[in-house]
C-alpha positions as CSV (number, residue, x, y, z in Angstrom):
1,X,-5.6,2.8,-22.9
2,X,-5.6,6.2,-21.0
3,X,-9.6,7.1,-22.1
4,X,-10.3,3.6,-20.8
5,X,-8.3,3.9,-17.6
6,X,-9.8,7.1,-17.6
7,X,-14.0,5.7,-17.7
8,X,-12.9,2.3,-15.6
9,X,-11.3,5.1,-12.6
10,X,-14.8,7.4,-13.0
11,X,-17.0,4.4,-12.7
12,X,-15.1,3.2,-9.4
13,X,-15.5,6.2,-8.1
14,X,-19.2,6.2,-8.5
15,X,-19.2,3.1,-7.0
16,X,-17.7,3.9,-3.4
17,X,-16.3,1.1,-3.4
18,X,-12.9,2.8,-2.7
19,X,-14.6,4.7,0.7
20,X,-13.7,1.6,3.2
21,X,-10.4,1.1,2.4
22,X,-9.0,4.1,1.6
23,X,-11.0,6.1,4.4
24,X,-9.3,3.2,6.8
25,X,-5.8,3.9,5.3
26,X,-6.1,7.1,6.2
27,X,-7.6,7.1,9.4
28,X,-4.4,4.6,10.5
29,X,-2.0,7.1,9.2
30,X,-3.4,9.9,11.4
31,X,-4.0,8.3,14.4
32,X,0.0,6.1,14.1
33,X,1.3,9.5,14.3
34,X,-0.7,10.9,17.4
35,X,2.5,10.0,19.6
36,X,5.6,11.5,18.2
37,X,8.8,10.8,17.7
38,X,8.6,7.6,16.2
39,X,11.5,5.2,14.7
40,X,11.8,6.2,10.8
41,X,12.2,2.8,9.3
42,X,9.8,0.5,12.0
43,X,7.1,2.9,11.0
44,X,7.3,2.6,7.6
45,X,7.2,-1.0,7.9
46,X,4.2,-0.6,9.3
47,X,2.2,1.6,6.7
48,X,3.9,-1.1,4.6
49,X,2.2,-3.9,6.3
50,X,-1.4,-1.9,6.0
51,X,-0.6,-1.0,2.8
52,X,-0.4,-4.8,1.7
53,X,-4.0,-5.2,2.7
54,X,-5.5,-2.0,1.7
55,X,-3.9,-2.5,-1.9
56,X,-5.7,-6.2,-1.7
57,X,-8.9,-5.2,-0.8
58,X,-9.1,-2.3,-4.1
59,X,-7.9,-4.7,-5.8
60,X,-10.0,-7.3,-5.8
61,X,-13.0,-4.6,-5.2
62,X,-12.6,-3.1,-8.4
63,X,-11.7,-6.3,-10.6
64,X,-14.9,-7.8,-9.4
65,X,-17.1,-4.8,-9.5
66,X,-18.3,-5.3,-13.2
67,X,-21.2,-7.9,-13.4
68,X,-21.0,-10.2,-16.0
69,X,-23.1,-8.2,-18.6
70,X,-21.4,-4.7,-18.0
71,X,-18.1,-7.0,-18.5
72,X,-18.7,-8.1,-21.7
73,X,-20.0,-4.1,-23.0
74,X,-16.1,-2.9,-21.7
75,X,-14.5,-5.9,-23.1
76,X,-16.5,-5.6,-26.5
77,X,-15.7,-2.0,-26.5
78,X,-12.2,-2.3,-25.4
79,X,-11.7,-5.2,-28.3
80,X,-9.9,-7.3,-25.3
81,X,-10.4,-8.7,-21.7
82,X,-6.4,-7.9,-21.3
83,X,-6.9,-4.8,-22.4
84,X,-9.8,-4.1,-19.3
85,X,-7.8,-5.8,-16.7
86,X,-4.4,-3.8,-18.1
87,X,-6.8,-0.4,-17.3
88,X,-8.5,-1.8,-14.0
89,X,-4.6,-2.2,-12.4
90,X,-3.8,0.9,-13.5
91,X,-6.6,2.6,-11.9
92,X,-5.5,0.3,-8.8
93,X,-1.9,1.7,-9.1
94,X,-3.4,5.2,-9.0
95,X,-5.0,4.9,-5.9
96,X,-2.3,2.9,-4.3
97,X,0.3,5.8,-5.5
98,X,-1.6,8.4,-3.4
99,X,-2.1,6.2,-0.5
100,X,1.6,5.7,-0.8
101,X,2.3,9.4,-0.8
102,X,0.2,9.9,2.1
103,X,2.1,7.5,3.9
104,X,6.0,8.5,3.1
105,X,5.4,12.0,3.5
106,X,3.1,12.6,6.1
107,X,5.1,11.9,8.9
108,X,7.5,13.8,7.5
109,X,5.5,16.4,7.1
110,X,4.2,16.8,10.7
111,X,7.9,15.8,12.3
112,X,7.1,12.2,13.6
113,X,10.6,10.8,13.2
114,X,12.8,10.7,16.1
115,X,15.8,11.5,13.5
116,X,16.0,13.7,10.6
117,X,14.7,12.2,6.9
118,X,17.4,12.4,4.2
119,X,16.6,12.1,0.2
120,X,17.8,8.1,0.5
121,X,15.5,7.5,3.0
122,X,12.2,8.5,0.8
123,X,13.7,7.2,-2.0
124,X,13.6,3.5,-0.3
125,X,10.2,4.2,1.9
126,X,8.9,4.9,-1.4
127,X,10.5,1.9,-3.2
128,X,9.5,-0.6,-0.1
129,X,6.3,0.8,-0.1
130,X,5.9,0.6,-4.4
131,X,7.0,-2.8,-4.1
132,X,4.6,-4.4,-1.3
133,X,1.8,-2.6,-3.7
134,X,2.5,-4.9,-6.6
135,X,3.5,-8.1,-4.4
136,X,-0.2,-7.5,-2.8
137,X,-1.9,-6.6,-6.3
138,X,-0.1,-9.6,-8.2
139,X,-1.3,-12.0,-5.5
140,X,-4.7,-10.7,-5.5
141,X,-5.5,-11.0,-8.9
142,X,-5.9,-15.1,-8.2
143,X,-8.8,-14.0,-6.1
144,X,-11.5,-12.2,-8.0
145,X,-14.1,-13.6,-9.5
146,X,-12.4,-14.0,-12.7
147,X,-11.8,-17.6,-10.9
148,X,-13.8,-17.7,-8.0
149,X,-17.4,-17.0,-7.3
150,X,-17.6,-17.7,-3.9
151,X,-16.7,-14.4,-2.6
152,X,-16.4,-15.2,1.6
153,X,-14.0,-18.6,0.8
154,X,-11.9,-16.3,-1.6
155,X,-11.4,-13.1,0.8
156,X,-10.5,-15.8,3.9
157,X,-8.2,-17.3,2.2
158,X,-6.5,-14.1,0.2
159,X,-6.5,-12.6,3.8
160,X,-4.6,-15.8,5.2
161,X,-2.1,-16.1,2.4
162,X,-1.4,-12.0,2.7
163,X,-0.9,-13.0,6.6
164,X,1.4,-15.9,6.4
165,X,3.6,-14.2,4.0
166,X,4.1,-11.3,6.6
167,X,5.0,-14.1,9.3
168,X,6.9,-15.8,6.7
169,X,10.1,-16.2,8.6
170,X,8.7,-17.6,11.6
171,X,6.6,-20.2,10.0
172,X,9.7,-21.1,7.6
173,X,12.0,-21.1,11.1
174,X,9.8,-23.9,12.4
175,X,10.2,-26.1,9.0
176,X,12.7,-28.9,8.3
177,X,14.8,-28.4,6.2
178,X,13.4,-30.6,3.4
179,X,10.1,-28.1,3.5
180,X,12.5,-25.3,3.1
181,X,11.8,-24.4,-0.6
182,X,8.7,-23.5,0.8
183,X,9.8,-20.4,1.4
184,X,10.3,-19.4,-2.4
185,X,6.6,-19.9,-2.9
186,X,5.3,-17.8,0.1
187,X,5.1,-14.1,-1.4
188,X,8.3,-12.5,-0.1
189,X,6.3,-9.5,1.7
190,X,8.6,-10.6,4.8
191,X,11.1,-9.8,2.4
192,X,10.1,-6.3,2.9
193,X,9.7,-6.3,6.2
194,X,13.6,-7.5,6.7
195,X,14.3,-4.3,4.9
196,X,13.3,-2.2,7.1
197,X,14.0,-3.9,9.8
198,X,17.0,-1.5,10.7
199,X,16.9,2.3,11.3
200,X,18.9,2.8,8.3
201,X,18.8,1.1,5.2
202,X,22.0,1.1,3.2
203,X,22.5,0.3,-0.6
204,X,24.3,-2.9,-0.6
205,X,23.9,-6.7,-2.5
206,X,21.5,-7.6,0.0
207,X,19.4,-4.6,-0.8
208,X,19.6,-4.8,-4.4
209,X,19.0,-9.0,-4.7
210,X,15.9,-8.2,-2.5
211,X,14.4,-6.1,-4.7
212,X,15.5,-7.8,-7.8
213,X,14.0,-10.7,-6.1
214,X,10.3,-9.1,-5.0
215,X,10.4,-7.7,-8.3
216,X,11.1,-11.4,-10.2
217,X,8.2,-12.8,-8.2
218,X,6.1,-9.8,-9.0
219,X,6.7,-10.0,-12.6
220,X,5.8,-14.0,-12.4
221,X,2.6,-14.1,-11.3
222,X,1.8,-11.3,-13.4
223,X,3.0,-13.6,-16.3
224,X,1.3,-16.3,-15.3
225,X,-2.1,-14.6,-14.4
226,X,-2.4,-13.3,-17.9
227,X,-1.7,-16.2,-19.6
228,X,-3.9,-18.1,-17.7
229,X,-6.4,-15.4,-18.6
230,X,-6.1,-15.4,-22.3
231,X,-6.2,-19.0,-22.4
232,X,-10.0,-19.0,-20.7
233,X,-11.0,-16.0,-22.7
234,X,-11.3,-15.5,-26.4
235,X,-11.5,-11.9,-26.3
């Protein structure tokens, strides 16, 4: 699995596919911190919020870079379609872990906070920002080309699913209360967002159900996506 990790993360990087996004991530991060001080958690809700889209757009960039015939060579040489998407993702979470990096420590690095940064807060700007990375990865998947060929209709409406589920709690505020339960489907990236919605974050119940929660969902579609997948596939 590593060696083919290893060729699918060479091969996107011949590609340049990765140049938009991640040249993007990084210009935000720079320019966010141009004004100093800023709030600790606000800010890292922020990055989070970029982060969700960034990690959507590699996603879905790398997944459908293969064309049909290069597809089939991996797969037939990786004896399984699983086996390629298991390597893509972790070329994903590769990229997305040093964008991630990036975003928790430069800040730190240059002074941007308005407060000193203890050990508990990296540990949950790191966890927040780990856990909007999968949420964005596990929603993407439904949108490469694996299902959908029609590339404009599937980025429109990945973009306006990642968008309502950051405005989650305003759109389920204005529900009835027999719509309510739609707020279990929406991805829980508000979720997040609540989080951090306080200059400190402290380890409670509410902390750990949230995660336990993001992480339930996470681990769902996952489940569901590769199950689906093996289904359609014989390889």
């Amino acid at each position: 699995m590593i060696a083919l990790a290893s060729y699918l993360f060479k091969d996107y990087l011949r590609s340049f596919l990765y140049v938009p996004p991640v040249t993007i991530f990084f210009l935000w991060t720079f320019v966010a911190y141009t004004y100093v001080p800023n709030p600790v958690f606000s800010s890292y809700a922020v990055s989070c919020a970029v982060l969700y889209f960034i990690t959507a757009w590699i996603t879905v960039t790398l997944i459908n870079k293969e064309d049909t015939t290069q597809l089939h060579i991996t797969t037939v040489h990786a004896r399984s379609i699983i086996a390629v998407l298991i390597g893509k993702l972790l070329v994903v979470l590769f990229v997305v872990s040093c964008l991630t990096v990036l975003a928790v420590f430069y800040p730190i690095l240059i002074g941007a906070f308005n407060r000193s940064v203890t050990i508990w807060d990296v540990m949950v700007a790191i966890l927040v920002h780990v856990l909007i990375s999968l949420l964005s990865i596990a929603v993407s998947l439904y949108f490469t080309k694996i299902w959908n060929k029609r590339t404009l209709s599937t980025w429109l409406l990945l973009v306006l699913i990642l968008v309502i589920s950051l405005a989650k709690g305003r759109i389920v505020n204005g529900l009835p209360d027999s719509l309510s339960f739609i707020s279990w489907i929406i991805p829980p990236s508000f979720t997040i967002m609540e989080m951090l919605s306080e200059d400190t974050v402290l380890l409670n119940a509410s902390l750990l159900f949230n995660t336990l929660y993001i992480v339930s969902y996470v681990v769902f579609l996952f489940g569901i996506f590769f199950v689906l997948l093996r289904k359609r596939t014989p390889l």
